[in-house]
C-alpha positions as CSV (number, residue, x, y, z in Angstrom):
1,X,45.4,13.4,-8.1
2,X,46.0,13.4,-4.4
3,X,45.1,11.3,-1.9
4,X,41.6,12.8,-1.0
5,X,40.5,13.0,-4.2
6,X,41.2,9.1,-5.5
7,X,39.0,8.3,-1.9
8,X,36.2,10.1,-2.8
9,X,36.3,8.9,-6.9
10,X,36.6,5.3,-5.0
11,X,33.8,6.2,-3.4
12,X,32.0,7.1,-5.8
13,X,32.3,4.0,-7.7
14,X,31.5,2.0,-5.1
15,X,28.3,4.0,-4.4
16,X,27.5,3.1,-8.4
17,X,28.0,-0.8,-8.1
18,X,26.3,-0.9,-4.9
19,X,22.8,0.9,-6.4
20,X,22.9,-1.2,-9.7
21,X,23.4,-4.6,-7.7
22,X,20.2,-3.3,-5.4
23,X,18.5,-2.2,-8.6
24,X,18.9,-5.6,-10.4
25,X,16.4,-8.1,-10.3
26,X,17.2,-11.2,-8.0
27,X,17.1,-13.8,-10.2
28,X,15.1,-17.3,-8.5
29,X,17.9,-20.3,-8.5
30,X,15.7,-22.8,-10.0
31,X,17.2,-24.8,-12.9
32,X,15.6,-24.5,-16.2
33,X,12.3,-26.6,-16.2
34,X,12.8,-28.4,-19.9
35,X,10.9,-30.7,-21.4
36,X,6.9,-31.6,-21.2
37,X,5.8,-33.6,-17.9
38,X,6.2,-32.6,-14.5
39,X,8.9,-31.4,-12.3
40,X,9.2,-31.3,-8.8
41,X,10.8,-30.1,-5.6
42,X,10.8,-29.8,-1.9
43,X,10.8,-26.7,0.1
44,X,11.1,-26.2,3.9
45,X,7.6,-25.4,5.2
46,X,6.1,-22.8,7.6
47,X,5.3,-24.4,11.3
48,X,1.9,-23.9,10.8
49,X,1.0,-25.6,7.5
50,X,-1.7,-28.6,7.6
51,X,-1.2,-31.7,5.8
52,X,-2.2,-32.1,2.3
53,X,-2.9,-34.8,0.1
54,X,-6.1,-36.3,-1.8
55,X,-8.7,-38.0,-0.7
56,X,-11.2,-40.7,-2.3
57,X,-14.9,-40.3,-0.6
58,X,-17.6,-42.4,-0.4
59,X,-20.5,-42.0,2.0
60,X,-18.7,-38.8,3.3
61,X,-15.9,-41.1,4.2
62,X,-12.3,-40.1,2.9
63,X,-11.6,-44.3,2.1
64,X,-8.1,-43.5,0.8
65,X,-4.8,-41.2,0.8
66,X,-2.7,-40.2,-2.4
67,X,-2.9,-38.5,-5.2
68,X,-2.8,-39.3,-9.3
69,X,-1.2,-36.4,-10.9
70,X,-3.0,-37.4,-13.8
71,X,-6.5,-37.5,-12.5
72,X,-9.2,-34.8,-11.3
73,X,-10.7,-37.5,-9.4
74,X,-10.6,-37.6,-5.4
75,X,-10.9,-34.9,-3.6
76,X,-8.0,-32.5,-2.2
77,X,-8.3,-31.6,1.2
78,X,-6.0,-30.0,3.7
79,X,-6.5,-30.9,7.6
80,X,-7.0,-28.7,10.8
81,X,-3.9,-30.1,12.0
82,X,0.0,-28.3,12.2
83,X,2.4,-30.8,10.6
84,X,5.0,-28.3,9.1
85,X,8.2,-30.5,7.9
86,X,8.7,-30.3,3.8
87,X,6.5,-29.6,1.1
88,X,6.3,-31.0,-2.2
89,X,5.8,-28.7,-5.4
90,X,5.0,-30.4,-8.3
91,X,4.9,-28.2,-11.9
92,X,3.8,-29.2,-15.0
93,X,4.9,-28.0,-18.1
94,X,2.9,-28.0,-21.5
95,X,4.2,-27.1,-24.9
96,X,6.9,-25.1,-23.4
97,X,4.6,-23.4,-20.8
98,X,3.5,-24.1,-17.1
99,X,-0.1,-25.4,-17.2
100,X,-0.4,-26.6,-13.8
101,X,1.0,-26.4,-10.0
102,X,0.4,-28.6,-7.2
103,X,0.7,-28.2,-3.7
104,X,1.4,-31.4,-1.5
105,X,2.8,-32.6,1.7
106,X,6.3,-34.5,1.5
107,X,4.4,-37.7,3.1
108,X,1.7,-37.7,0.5
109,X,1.6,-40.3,-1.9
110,X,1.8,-39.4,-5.6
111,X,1.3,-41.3,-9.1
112,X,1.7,-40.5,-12.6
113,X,2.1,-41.9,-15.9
114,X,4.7,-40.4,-16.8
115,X,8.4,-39.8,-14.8
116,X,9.1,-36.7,-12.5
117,X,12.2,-34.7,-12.6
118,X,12.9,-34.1,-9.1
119,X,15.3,-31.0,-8.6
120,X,15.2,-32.3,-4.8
121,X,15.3,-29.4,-1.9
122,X,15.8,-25.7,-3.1
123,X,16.0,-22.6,-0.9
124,X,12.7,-20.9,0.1
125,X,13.1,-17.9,-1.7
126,X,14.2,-19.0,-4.8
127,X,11.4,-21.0,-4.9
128,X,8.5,-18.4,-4.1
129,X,11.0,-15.6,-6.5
130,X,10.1,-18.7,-9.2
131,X,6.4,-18.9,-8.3
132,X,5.4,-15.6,-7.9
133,X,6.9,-14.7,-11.6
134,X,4.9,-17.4,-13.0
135,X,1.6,-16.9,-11.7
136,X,2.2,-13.1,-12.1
137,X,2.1,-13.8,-15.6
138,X,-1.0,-15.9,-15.5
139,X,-3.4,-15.3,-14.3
140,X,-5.3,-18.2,-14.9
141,X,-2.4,-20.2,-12.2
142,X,-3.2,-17.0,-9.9
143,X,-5.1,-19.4,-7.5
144,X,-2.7,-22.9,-7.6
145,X,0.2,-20.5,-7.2
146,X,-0.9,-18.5,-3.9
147,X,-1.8,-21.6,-2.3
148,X,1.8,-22.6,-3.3
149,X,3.6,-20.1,-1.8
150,X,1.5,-19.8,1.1
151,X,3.3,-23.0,2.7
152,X,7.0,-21.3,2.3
153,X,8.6,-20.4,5.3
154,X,9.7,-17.3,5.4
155,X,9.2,-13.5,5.3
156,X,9.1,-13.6,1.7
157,X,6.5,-15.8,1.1
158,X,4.4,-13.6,3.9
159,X,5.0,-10.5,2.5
160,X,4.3,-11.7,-1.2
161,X,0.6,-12.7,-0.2
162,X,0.2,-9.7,2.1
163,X,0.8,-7.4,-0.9
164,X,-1.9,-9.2,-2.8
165,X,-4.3,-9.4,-0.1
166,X,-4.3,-5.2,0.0
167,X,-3.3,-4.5,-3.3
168,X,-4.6,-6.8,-6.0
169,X,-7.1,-5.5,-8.3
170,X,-9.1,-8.6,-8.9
171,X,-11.0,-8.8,-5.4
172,X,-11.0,-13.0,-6.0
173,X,-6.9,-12.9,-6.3
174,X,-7.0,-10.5,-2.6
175,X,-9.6,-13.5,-1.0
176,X,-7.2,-16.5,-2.1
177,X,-4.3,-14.7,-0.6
178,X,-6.5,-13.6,2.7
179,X,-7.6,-17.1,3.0
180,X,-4.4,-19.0,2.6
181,X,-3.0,-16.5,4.9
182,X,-5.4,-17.5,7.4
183,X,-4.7,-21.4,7.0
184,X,-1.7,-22.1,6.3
185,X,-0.1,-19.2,8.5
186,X,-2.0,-17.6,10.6
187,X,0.0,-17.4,13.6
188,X,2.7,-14.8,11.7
189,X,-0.1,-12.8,9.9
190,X,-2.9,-12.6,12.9
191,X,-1.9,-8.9,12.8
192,X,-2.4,-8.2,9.0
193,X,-5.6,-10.6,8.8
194,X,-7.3,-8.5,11.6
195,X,-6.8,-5.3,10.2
196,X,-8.9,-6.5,6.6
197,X,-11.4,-7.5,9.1
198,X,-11.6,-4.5,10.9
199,X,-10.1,-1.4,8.5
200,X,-10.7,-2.9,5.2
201,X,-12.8,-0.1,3.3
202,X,-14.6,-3.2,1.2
203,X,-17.1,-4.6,3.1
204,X,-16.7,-8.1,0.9
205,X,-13.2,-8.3,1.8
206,X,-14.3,-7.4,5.9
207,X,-16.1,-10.6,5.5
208,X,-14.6,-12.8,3.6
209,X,-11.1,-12.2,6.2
210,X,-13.7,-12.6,9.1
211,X,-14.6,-16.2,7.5
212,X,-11.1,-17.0,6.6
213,X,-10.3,-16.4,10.2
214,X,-13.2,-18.8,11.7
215,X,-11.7,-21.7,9.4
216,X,-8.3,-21.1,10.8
217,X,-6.1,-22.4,14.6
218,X,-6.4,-18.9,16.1
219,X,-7.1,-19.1,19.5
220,X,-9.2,-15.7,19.4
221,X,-11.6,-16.8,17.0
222,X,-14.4,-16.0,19.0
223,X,-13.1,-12.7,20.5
224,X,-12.7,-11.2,16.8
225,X,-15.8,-12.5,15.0
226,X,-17.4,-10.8,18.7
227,X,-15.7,-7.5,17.8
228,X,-16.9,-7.0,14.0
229,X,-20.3,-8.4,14.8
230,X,-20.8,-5.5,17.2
231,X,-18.8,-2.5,15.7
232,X,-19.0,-2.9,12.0
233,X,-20.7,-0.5,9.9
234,X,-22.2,-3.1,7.4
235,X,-25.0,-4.9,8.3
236,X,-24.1,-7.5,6.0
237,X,-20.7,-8.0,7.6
238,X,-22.3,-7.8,11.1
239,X,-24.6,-10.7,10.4
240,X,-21.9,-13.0,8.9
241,X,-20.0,-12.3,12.0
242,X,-22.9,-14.3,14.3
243,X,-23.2,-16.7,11.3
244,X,-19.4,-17.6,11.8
245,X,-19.5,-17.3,15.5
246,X,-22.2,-19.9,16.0
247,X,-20.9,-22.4,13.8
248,X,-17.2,-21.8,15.7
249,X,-19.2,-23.5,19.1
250,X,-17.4,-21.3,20.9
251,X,-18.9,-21.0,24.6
252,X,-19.1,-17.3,24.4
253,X,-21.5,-17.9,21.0
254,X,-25.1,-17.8,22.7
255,X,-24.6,-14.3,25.3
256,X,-23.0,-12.0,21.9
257,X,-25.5,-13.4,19.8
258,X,-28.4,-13.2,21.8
259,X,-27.4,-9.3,22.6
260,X,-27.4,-8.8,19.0
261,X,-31.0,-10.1,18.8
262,X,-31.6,-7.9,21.5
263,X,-29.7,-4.6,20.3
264,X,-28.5,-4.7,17.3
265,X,-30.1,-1.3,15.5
266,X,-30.8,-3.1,12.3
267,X,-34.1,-5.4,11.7
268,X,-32.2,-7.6,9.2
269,X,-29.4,-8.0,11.4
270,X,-31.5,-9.2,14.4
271,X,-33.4,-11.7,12.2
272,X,-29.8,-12.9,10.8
273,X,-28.9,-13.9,14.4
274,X,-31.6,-15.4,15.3
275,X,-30.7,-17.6,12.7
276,X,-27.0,-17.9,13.9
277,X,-28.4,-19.4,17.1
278,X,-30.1,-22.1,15.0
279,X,-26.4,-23.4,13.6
280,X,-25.0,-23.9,17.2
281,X,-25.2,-27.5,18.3
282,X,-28.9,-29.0,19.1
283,X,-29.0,-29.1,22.5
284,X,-27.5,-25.3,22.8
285,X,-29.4,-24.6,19.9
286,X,-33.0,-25.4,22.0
287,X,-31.8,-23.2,24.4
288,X,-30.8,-20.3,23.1
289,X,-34.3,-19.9,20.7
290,X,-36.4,-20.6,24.0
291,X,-34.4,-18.0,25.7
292,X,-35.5,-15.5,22.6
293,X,-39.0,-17.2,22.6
294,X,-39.6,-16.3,26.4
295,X,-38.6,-13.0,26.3
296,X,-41.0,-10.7,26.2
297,X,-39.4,-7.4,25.9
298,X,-38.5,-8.5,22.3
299,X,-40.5,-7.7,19.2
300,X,-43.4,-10.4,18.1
301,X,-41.8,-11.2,14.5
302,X,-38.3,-11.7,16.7
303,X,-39.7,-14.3,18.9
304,X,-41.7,-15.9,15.9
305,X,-38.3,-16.5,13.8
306,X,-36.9,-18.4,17.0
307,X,-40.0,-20.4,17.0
308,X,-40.0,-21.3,13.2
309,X,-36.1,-21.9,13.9
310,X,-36.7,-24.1,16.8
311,X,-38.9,-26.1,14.7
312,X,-36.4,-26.4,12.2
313,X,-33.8,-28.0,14.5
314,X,-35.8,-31.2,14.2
315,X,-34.9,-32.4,17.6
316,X,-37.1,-33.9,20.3
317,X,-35.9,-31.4,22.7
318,X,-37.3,-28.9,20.2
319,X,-40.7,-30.8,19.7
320,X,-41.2,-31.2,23.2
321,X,-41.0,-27.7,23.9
322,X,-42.8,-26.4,21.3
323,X,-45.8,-29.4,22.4
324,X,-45.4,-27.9,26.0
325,X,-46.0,-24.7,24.6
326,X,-49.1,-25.4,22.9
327,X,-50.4,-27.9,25.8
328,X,-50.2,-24.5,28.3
329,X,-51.9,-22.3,25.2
């Protein structure tokens, strides 16, 4: 064989190994989770995720911080603040099988019964490769297990909830993913959560990402829910948008709403934001439903909704205006 032809066999080969190593499946580098109980480990967190931990309420109070891994009671709650740092994962395992996952920050105090198995810090990926195989086979871990691999840095984590979020069949599993996007990382997926509020052909899933959005640290908030309220096709969807925008308190909340009471081609619609200006604080509120009352280019059964809304502010701003009303009638 001469020289040309041994290269191009060599080749050849190499060309072989290379596609079966890229065809393979990457295997996730956890160790083998035996025995009942639960197992944990910490993973490196995205920038943007909130704390979370549990919560004990009384009188709308949260009284205490920690969480018994044992217990439903207390309530889990993640805050509106960025702390990043670690994550801790916490699996357990039932007869053999995983039967729960929770998702906590490294400073959160946990309890159980029974010992933990710490595997200490693993690598990112391996982790979500883990997760995402497990809840991929359950569905009924679907929801625990996007909220889990929502907080992993990473492109892979990203790109494993974007797929769900357009592709999913189950219209509940694309909502988790949409809304986990939008608060654990919305800074690195502004781009894909704005095009399901804007392009999405389901109008359910056009509002649900515009609500996910309003619960989330993005600083154009306002500027988007402004956008769909005035350009979407569904007047559904339209009238969430000023539902959303009010309660945001965003400054620019009473001029977009009040034009949709004024323009907006759809009766419904109009009604729905007269109502939006009802949810903005009580002071603004007062305001914007005289503005509607007074104006007299608007329909009679427009103005009468911000009158019955007025009323139902239950301010004394509200009742004095609507007594000054009366006194002049």
């Amino acid at each position: 064989m001469n020289l040309f032809a041994k290269l191009n066999t060599s080749v050849r080969a190499l060309a072989v190994v290379a596609a079966s190593l890229l065809a393979a499946p990457v295997a996730a580098q956890i160790p083998q989770l035996s025995g009942d109980g639960w197992h944990t480990w910490s993973i490196e967190a995205v920038e943007s995720a909130p704390e979370m931990c549990c919560y004990s309420w009384k009188r709308g109070r949260a009284n205490s911080l920690g969480c018994d891994l044992d217990s439903s009671r207390g309530g889990f709650s993640t805050s509106s603040e960025a702390v990043g740092g670690d994550v801790q994962l916490f699996v357990r395992i039932e007869d053999g099988d995983v039967a729960d996952i929770r998702t906590l920050s490294a400073s959160c105090p946990v309890t159980t019964a029974s010992p933990i198995n710490d595997l200490g810090q693993l690598a990112s990926p391996d982790s979500v490769a883990w997760l995402a195989n497990v809840v991929e086979s359950d569905d009924d871990l679907m929801s625990e297990g996007i909220m889990a691999i929502s907080v992993h840095r990473g492109d892979q984590a990203k790109d494993w909830l974007v797929d769900k979020a357009q592709s999913a069949d189950d219209n509940d599993i694309r909502e988790d993913a949409i809304f986990w996007m939008a608060q654990v990382r919305v800074e690195d997926s502004s781009r894909e959560l704005k095009r399901f509020i804007y392009d999405d052909t389901d109008p359910d899933i056009r509002e649900h990402a515009a609500f996910s959005y309003s619960q989330s640290n993005a600083d154009d908030i306002a500027d988007v829910l402004i956008r769909q309220g005035e350009r979407d096709d569904d007047p559904d969807v339209r009238s969430q948008a000023w539902f959303w925008l009010a309660q945001s308190e965003s400054p620019e909340s009473e001029n977009a709403i009040g034009n949709a009471v004024r323009e907006d081609k759809d009766e419904d619609v109009r009604e729905e934001a007269v109502f939006a200006l009802s949810q903005l604080p009580d002071d603004r509120a007062v305001q914007a439903l005289a503005g509607i009352l007074e104006d007299n280019n608007l329909d009679l059964e427009v103005r009468e909704q911000a009158l019955f809304w007025l009323a139902q502010t239950d301010t004394d701003e509200a009742f004095e205006y609507i007594d000054n009303i009366l006194s002049e009638n």
